[in-house]
PDB file with SEQRES, HELIX, SHEET and CRYST1 records, atoms N, CA, C and O in Angstrom:
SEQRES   1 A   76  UNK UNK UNK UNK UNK UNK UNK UNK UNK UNK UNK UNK UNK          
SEQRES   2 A   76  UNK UNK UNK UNK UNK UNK UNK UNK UNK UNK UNK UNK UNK          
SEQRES   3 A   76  UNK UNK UNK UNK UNK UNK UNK UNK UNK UNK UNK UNK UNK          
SEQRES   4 A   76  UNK UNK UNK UNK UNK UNK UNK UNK UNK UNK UNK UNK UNK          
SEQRES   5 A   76  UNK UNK UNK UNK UNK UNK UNK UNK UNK UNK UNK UNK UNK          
SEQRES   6 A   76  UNK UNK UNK UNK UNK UNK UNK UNK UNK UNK UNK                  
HELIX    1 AA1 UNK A    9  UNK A   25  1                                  17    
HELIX    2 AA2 UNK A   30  UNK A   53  1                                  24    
HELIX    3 AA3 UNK A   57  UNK A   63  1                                   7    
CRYST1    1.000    1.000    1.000  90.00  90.00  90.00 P 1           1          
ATOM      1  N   UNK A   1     -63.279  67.661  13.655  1.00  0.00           N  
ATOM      2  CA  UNK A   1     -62.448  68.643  12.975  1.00  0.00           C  
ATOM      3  C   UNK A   1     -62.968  70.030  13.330  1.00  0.00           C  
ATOM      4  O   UNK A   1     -63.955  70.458  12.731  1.00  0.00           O  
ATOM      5  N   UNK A   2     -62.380  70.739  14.243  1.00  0.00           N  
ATOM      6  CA  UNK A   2     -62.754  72.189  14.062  1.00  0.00           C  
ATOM      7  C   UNK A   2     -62.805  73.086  13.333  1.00  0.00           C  
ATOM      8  O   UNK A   2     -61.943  73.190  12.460  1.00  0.00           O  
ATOM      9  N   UNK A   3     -63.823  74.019  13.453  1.00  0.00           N  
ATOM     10  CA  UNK A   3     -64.603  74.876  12.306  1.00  0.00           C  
ATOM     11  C   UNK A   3     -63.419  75.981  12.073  1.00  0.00           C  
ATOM     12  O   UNK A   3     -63.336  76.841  12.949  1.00  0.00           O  
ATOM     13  N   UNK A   4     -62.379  76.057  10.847  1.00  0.00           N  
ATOM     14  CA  UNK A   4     -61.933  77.356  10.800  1.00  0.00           C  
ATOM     15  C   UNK A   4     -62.763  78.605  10.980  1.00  0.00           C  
ATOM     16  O   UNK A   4     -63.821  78.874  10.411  1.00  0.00           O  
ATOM     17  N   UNK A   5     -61.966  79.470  12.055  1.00  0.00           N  
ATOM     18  CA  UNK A   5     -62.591  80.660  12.318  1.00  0.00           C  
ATOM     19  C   UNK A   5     -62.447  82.139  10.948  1.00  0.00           C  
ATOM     20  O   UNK A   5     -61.530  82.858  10.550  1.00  0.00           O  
ATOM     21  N   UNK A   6     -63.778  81.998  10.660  1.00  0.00           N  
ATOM     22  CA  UNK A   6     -63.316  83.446   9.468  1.00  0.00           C  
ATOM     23  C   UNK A   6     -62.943  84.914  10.202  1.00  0.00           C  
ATOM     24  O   UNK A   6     -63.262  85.329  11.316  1.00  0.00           O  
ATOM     25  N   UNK A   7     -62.089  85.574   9.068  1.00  0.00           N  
ATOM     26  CA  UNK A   7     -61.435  86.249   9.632  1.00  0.00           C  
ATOM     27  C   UNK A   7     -62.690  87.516   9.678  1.00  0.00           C  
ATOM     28  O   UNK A   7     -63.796  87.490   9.138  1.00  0.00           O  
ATOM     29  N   UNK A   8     -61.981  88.751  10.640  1.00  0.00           N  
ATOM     30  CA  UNK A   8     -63.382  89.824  10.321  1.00  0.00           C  
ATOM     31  C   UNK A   8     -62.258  91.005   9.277  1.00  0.00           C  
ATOM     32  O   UNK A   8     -61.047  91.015   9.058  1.00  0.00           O  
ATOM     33  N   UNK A   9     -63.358  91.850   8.865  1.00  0.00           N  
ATOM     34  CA  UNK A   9     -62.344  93.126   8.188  1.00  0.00           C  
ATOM     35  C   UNK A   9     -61.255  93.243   9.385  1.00  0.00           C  
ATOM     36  O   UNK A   9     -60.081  92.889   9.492  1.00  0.00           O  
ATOM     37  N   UNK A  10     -62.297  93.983  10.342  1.00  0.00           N  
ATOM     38  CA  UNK A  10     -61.066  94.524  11.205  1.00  0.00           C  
ATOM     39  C   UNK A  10     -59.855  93.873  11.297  1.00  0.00           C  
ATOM     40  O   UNK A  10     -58.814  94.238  10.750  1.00  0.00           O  
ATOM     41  N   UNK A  11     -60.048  92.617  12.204  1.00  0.00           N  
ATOM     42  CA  UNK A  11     -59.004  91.671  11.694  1.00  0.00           C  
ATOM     43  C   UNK A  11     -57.654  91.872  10.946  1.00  0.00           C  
ATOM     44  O   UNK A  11     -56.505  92.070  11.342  1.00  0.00           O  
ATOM     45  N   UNK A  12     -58.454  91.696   9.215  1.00  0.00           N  
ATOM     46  CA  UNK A  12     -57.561  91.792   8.254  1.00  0.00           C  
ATOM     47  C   UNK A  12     -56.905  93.132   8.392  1.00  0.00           C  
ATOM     48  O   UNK A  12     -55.757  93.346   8.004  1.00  0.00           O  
ATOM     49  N   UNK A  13     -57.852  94.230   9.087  1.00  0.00           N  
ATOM     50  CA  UNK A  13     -57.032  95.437   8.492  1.00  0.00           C  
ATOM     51  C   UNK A  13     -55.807  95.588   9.799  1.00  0.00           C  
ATOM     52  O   UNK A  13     -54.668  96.014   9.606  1.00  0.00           O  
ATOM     53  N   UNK A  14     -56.146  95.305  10.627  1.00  0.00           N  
ATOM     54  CA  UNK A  14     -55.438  95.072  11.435  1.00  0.00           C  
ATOM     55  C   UNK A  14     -53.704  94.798  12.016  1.00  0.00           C  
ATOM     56  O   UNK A  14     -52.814  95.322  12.685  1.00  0.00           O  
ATOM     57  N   UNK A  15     -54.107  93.289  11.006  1.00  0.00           N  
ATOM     58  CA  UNK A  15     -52.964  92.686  10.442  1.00  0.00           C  
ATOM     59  C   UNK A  15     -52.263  93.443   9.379  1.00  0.00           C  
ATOM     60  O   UNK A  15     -51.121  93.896   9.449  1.00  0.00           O  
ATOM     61  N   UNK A  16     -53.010  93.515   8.484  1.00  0.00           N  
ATOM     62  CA  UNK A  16     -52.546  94.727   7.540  1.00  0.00           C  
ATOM     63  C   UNK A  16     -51.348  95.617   7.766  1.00  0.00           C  
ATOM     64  O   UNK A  16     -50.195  95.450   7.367  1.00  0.00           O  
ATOM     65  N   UNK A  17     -51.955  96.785   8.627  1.00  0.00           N  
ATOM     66  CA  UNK A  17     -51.459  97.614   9.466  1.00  0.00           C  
ATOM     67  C   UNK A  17     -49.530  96.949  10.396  1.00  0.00           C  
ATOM     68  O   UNK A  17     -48.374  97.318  10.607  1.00  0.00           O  
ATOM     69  N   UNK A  18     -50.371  95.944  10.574  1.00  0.00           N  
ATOM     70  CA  UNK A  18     -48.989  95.696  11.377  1.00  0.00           C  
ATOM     71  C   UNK A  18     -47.849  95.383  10.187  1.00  0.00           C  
ATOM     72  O   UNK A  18     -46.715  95.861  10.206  1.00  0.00           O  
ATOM     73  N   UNK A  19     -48.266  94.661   9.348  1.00  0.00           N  
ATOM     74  CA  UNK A  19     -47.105  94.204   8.190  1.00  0.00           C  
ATOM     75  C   UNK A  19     -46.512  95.373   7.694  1.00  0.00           C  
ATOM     76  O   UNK A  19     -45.295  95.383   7.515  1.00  0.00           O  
ATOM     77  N   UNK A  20     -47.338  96.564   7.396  1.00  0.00           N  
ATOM     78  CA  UNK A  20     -47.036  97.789   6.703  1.00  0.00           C  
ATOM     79  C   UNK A  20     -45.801  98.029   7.894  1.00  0.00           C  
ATOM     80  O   UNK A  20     -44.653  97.771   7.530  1.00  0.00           O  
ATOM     81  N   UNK A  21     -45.941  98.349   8.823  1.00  0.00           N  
ATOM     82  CA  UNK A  21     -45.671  98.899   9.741  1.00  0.00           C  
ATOM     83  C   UNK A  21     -44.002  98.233   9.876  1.00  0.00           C  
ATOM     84  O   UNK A  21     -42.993  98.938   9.878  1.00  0.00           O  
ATOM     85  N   UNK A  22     -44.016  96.513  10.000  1.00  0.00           N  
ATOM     86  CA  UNK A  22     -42.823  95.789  10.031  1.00  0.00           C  
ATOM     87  C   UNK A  22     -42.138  96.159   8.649  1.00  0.00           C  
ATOM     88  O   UNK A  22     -40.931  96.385   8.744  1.00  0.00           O  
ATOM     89  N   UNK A  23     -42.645  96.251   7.486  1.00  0.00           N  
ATOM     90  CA  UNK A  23     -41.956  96.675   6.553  1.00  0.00           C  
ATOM     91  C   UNK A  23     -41.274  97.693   6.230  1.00  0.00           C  
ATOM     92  O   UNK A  23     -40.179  97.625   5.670  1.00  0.00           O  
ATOM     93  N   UNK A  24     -41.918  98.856   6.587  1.00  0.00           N  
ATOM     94  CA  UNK A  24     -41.261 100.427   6.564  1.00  0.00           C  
ATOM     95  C   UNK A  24     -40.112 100.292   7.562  1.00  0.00           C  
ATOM     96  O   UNK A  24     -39.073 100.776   7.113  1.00  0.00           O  
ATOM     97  N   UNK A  25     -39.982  99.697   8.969  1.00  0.00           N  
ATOM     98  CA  UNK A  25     -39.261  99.381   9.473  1.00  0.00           C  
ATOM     99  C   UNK A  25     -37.596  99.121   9.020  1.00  0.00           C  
ATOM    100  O   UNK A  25     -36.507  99.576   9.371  1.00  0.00           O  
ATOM    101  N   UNK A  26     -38.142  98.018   7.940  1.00  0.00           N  
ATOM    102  CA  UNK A  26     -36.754  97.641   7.173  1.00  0.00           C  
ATOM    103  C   UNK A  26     -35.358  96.834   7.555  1.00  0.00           C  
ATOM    104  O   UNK A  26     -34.182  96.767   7.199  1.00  0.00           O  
ATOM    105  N   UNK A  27     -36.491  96.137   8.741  1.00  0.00           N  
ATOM    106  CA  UNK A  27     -35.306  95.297   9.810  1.00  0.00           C  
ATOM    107  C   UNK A  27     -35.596  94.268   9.781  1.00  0.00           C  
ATOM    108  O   UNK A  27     -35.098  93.439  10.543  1.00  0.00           O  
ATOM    109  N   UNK A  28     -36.647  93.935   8.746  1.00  0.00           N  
ATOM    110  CA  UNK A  28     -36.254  92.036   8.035  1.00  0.00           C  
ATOM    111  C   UNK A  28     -35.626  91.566   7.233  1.00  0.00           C  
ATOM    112  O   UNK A  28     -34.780  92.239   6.642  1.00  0.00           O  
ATOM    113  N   UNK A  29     -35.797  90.500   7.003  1.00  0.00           N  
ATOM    114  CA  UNK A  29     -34.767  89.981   5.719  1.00  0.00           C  
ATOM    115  C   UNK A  29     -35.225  90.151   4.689  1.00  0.00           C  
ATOM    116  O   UNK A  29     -36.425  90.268   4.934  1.00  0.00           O  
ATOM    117  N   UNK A  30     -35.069  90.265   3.489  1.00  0.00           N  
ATOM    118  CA  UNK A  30     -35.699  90.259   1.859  1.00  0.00           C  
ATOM    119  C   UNK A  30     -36.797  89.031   1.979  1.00  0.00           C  
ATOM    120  O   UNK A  30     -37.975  89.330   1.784  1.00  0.00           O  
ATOM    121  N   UNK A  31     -36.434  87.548   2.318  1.00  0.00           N  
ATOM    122  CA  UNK A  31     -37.306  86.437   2.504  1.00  0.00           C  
ATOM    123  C   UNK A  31     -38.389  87.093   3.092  1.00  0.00           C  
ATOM    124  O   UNK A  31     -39.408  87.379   2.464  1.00  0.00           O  
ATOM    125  N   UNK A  32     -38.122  87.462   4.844  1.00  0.00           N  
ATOM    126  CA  UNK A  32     -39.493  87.761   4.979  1.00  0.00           C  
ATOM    127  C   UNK A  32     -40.202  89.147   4.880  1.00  0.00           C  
ATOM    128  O   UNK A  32     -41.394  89.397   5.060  1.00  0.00           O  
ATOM    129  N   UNK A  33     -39.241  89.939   4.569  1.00  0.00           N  
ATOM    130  CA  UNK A  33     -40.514  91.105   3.468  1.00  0.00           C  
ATOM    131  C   UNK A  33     -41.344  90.558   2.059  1.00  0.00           C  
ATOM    132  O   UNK A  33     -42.398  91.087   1.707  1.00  0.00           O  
ATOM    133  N   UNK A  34     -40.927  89.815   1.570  1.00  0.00           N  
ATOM    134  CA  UNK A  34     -41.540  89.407   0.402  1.00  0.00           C  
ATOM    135  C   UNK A  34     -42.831  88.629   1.134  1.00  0.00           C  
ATOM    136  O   UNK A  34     -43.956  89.048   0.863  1.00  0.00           O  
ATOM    137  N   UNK A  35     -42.688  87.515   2.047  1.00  0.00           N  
ATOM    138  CA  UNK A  35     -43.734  87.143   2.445  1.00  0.00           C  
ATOM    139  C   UNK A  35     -44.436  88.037   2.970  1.00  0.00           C  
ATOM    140  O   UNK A  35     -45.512  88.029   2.373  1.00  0.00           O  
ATOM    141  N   UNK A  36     -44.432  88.974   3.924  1.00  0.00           N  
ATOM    142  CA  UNK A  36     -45.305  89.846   4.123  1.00  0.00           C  
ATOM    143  C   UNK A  36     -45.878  90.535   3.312  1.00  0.00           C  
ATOM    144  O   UNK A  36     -47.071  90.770   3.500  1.00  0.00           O  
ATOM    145  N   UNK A  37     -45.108  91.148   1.994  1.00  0.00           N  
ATOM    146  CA  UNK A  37     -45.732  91.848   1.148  1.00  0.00           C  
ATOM    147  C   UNK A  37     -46.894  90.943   0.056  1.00  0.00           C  
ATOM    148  O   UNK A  37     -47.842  91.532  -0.463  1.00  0.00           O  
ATOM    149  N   UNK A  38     -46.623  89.437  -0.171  1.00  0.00           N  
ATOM    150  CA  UNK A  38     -47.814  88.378  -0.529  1.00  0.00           C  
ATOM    151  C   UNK A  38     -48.548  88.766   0.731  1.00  0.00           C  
ATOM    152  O   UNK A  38     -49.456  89.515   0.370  1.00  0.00           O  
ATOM    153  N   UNK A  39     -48.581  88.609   2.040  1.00  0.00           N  
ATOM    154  CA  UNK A  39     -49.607  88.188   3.096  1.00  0.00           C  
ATOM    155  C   UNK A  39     -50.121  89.725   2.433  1.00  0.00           C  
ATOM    156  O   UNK A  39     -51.043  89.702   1.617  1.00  0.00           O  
ATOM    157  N   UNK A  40     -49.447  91.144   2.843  1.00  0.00           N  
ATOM    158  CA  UNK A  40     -50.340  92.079   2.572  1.00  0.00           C  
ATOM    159  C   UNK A  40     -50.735  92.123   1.367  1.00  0.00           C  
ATOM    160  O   UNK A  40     -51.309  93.212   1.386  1.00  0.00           O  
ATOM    161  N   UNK A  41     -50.885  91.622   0.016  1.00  0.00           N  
ATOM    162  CA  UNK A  41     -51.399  91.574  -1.190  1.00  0.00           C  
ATOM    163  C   UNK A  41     -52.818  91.040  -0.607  1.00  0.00           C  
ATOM    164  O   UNK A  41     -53.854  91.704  -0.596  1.00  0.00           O  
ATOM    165  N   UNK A  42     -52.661  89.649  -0.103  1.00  0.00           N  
ATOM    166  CA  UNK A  42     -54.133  88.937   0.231  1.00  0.00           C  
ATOM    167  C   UNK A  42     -54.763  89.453   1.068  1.00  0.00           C  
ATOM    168  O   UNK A  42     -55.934  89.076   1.112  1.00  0.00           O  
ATOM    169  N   UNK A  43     -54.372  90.420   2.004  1.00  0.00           N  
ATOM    170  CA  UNK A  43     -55.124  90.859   2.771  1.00  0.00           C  
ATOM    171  C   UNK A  43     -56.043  92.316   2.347  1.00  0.00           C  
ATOM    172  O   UNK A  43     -57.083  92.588   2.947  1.00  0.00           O  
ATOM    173  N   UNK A  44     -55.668  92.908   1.589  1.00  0.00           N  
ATOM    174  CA  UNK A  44     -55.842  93.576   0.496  1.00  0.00           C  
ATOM    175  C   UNK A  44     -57.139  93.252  -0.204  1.00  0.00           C  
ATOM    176  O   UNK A  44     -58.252  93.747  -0.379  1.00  0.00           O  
ATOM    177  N   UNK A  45     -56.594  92.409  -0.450  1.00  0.00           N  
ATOM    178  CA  UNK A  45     -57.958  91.696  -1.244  1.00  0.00           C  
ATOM    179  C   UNK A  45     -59.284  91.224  -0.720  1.00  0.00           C  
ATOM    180  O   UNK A  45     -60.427  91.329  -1.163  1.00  0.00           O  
ATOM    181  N   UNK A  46     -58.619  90.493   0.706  1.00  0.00           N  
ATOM    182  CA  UNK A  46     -59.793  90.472   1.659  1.00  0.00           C  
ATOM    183  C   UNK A  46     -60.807  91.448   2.290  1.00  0.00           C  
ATOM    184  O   UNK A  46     -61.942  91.111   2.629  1.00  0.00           O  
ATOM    185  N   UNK A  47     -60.252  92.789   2.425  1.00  0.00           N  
ATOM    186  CA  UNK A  47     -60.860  94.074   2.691  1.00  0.00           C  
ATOM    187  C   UNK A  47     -61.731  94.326   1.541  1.00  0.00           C  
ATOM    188  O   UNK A  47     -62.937  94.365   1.296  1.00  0.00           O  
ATOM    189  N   UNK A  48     -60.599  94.484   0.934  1.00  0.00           N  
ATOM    190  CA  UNK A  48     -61.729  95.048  -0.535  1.00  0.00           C  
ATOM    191  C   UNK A  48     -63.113  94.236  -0.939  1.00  0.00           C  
ATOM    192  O   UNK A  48     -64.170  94.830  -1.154  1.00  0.00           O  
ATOM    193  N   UNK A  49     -62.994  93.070  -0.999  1.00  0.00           N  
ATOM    194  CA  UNK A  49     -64.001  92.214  -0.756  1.00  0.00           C  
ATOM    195  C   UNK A  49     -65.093  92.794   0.130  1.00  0.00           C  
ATOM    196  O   UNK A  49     -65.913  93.618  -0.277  1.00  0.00           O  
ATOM    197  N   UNK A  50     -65.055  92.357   1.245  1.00  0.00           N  
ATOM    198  CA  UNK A  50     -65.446  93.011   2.489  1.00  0.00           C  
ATOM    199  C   UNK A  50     -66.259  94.047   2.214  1.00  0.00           C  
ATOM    200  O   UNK A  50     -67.490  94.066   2.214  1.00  0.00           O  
ATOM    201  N   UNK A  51     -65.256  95.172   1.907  1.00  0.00           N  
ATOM    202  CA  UNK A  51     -66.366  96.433   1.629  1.00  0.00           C  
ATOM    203  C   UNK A  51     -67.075  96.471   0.580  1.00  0.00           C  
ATOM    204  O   UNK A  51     -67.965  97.299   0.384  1.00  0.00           O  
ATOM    205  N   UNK A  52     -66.705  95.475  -0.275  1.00  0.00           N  
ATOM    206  CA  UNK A  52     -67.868  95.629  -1.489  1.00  0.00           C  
ATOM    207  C   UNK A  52     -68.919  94.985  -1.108  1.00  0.00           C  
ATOM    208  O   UNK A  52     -70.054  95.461  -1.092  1.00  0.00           O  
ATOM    209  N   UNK A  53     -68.609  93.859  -0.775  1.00  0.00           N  
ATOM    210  CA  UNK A  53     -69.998  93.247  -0.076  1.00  0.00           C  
ATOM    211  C   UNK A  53     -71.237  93.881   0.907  1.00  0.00           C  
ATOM    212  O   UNK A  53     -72.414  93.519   0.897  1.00  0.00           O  
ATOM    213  N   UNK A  54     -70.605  94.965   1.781  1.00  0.00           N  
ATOM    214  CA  UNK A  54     -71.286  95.819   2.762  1.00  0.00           C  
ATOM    215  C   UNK A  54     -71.604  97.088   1.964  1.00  0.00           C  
ATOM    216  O   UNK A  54     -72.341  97.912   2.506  1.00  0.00           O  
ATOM    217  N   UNK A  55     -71.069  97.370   0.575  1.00  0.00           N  
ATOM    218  CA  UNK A  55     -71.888  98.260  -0.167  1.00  0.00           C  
ATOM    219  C   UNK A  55     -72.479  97.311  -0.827  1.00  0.00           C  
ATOM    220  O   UNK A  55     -72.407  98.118  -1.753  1.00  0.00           O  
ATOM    221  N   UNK A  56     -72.838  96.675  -1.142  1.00  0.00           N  
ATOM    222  CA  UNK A  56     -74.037  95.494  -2.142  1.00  0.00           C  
ATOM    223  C   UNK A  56     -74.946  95.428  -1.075  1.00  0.00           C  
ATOM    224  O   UNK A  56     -75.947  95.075  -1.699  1.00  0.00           O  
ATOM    225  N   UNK A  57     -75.218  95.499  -0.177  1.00  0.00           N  
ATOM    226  CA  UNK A  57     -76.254  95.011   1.133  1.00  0.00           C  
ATOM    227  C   UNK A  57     -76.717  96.483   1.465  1.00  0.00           C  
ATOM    228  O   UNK A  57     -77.940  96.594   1.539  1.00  0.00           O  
ATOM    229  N   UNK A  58     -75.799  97.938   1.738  1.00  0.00           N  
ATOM    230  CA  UNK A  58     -76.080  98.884   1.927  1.00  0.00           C  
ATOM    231  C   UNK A  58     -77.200  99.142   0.696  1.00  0.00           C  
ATOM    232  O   UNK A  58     -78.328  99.451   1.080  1.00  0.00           O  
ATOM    233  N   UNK A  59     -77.015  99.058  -0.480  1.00  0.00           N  
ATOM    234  CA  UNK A  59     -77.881  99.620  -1.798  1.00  0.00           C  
ATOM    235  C   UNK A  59     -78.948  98.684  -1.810  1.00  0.00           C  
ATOM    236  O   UNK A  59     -80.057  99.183  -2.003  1.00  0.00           O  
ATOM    237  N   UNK A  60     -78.894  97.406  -1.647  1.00  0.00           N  
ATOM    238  CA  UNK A  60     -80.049  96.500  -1.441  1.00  0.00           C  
ATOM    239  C   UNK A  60     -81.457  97.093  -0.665  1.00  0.00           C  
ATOM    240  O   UNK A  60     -82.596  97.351  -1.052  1.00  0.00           O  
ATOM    241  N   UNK A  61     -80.617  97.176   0.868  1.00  0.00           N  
ATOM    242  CA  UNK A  61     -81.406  98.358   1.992  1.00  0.00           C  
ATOM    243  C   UNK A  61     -82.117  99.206   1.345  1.00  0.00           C  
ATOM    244  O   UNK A  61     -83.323  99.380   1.521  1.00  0.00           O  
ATOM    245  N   UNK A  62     -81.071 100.077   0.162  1.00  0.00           N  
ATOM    246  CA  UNK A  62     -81.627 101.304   0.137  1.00  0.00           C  
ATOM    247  C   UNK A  62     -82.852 101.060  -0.873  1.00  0.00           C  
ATOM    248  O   UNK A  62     -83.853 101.766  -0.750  1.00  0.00           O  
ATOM    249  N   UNK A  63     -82.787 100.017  -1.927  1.00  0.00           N  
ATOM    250  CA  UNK A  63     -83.797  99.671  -2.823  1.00  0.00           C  
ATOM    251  C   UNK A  63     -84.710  98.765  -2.012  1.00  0.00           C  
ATOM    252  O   UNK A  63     -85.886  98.844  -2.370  1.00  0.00           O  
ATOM    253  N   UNK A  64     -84.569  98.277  -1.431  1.00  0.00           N  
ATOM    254  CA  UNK A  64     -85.767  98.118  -0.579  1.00  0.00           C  
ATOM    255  C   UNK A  64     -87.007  98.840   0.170  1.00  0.00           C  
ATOM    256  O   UNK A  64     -88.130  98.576   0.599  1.00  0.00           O  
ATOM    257  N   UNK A  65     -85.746 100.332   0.013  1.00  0.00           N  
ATOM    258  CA  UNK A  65     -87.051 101.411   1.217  1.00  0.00           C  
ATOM    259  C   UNK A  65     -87.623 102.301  -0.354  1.00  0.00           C  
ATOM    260  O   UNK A  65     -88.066 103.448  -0.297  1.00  0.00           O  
ATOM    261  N   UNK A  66     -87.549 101.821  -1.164  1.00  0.00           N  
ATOM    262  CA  UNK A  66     -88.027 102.466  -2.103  1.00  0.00           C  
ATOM    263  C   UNK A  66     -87.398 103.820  -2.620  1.00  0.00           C  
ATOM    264  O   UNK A  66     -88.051 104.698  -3.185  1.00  0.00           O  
ATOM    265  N   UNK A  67     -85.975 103.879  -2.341  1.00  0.00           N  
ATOM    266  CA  UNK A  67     -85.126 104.835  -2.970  1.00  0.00           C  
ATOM    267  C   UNK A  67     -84.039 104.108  -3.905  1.00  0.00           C  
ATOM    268  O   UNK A  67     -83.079 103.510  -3.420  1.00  0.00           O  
ATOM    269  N   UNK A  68     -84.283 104.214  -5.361  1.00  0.00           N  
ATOM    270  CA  UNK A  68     -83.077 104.200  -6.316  1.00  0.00           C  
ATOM    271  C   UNK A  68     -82.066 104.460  -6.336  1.00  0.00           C  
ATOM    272  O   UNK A  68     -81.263 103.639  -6.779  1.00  0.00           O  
ATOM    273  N   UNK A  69     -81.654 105.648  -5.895  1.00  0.00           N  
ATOM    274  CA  UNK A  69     -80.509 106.135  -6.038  1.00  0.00           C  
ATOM    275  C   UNK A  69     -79.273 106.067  -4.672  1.00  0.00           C  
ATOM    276  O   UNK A  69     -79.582 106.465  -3.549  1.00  0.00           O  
ATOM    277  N   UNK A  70     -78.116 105.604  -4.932  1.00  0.00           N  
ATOM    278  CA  UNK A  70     -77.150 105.847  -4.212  1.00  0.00           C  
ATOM    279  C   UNK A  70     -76.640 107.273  -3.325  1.00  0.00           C  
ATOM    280  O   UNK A  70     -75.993 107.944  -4.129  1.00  0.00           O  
ATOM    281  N   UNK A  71     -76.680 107.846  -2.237  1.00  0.00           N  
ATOM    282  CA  UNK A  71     -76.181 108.627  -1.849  1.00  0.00           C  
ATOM    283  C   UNK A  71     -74.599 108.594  -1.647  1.00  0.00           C  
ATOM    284  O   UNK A  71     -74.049 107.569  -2.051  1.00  0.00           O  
ATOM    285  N   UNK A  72     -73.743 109.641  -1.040  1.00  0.00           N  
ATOM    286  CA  UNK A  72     -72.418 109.613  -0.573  1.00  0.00           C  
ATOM    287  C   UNK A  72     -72.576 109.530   0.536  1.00  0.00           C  
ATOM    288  O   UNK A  72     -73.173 110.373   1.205  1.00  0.00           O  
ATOM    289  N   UNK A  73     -72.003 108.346   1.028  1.00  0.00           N  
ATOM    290  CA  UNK A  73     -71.452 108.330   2.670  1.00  0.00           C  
ATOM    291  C   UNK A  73     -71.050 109.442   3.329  1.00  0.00           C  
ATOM    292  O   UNK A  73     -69.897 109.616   2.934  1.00  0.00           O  
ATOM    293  N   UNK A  74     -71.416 110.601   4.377  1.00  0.00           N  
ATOM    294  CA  UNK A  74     -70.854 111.524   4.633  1.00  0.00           C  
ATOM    295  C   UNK A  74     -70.954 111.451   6.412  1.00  0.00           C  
ATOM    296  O   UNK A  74     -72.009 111.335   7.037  1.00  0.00           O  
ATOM    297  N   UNK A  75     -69.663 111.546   6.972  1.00  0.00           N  
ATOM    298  CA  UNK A  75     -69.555 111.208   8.044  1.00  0.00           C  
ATOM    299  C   UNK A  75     -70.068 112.678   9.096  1.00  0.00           C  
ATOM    300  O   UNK A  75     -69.512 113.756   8.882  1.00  0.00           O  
ATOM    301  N   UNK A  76     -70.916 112.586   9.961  1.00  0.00           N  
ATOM    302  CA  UNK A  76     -71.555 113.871  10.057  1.00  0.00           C  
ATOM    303  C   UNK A  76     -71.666 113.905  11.330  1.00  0.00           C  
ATOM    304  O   UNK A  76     -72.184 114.877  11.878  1.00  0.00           O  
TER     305      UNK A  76                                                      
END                                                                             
């Protein structure tokens, strides 16, 4: 039985992106906008996940080097 492949953020956001994209469009049917708009609900969720997890590991790091406190991400 082969190993389902997990998905990555990018991935999800990816996909994401494209559903948004087919939807604004407005050249599907009601059936499959609704499914897309469930697929983009879960995918949604999958990100968000995602980044919480990579901030739980980021603050871990940071309590590890012997700093308490959280900084702001600042892209520089």
């Amino acid at each position: 039985m082969p190993k389902k492949k997990s998905t990555t953020f990018e991935d999800s956001l990816a996909e994401l992106e494209l559903l948004v994209s087919r939807l604004e469009q407005g050249d599907i049917s009601l059936e499959e906008s609704l499914k897309s708009f469930e697929r983009g609900v879960n995918l949604t969720r999958t990100c968000q996940k995602a980044l919480q997890e990579a901030e739980q590991k980021v603050q871990v790091l940071i309590e590890k080097n012997g700093t308490q406190s959280l900084e702001p991400f600042t892209d520089e």
